[in-house]
C-alpha angles and dihedrals in degrees: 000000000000101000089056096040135300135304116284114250109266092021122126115227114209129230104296108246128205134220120220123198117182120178104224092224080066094046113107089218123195133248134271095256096066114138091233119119107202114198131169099242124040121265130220086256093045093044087047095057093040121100129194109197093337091309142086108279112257127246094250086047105058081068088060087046086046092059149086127152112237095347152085127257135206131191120197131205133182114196144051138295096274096029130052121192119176126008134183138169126226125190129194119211136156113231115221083258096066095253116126112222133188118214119203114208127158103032111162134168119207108250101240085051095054127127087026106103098255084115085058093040097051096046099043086051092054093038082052083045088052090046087047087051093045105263109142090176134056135201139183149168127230146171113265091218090049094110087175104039095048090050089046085061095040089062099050084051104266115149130191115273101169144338125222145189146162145225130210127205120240116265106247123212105246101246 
């Protein structure tokens, strides 16, 4: 709403969100030799570790997670068998100009793991796994207020495109 006028009186604004865009020639990416398994459906270790929201993803949403209109999708995982550590989601789409870009949702990090680069690992992996699959662009979205995360993307070569937020009308009381 800021950038058409400001928000009405009485109206809630939500969390302001940024948008990243990295071009992949500009992304530091990792070796061959990363410990993330990348696989084109989601696994039980990858779907334990996911939130939606804080919570467990719902049953209507893991077809949402499972998607992706005229493109490929890879979900990357760092751990064991019985422990996952670190999880992210790429998605490789063309854009009406001709350019292939690979989006990254879902990336999480296990609490006790964190502020040890598997953030950095997972995502380079996935950004290695766009470029394999012909993306030359990236793009995410992330929480304004995400110190870490932001600086976790700074540092793979992601730059602010936008910022968004919204605002929502009061709830009136029916007459």
């Amino acid at each position: 709403p800021d950038r058409l006028a400001r928000i009405p009186h009485g109206w809630t604004p939500s969390d302001e969100v940024q948008v990243l865009a990295a071009d992949l020639d500009n992304v530091p990416l990792p070796g061959v030799t990363t410990p993330v398994a990348v696989s084109p459906r989601p696994d039980a270790g990858w779907l334990s570790l996911y939130r939606y929201r804080g919570a467990p993803v719902p049953a209507e949403g893991r077809a949402v997670v499972e998607s992706v209109l005229g493109g490929a999708l890879g979900f990357g995982r760092i751990g064991s068998d019985t422990a996952t550590l670190a999880i992210a989601r790429a998605a490789v789409t063309d854009a009406p100009d001709g350019r292939r870009w690979v989006g990254l949702t879902a990336v999480e990090v296990a609490a006790a793991h964190r502020r040890r680069g598997l953030g950095t690992l997972v995502c380079g992996a996935l950004l290695q796994w766009g470029r394999d699959h012909g993306a030359t662009h990236a793009y995410l979205q992330v929480a304004a207020d995400n110190d870490a995360a932001r600086g976790l993307y700074r540092a793979l070569g992601f730059v602010e495109h936008h910022r968004y937020r919204y605002a929502t009308e009061p709830v009136r009381p029916l007459a």
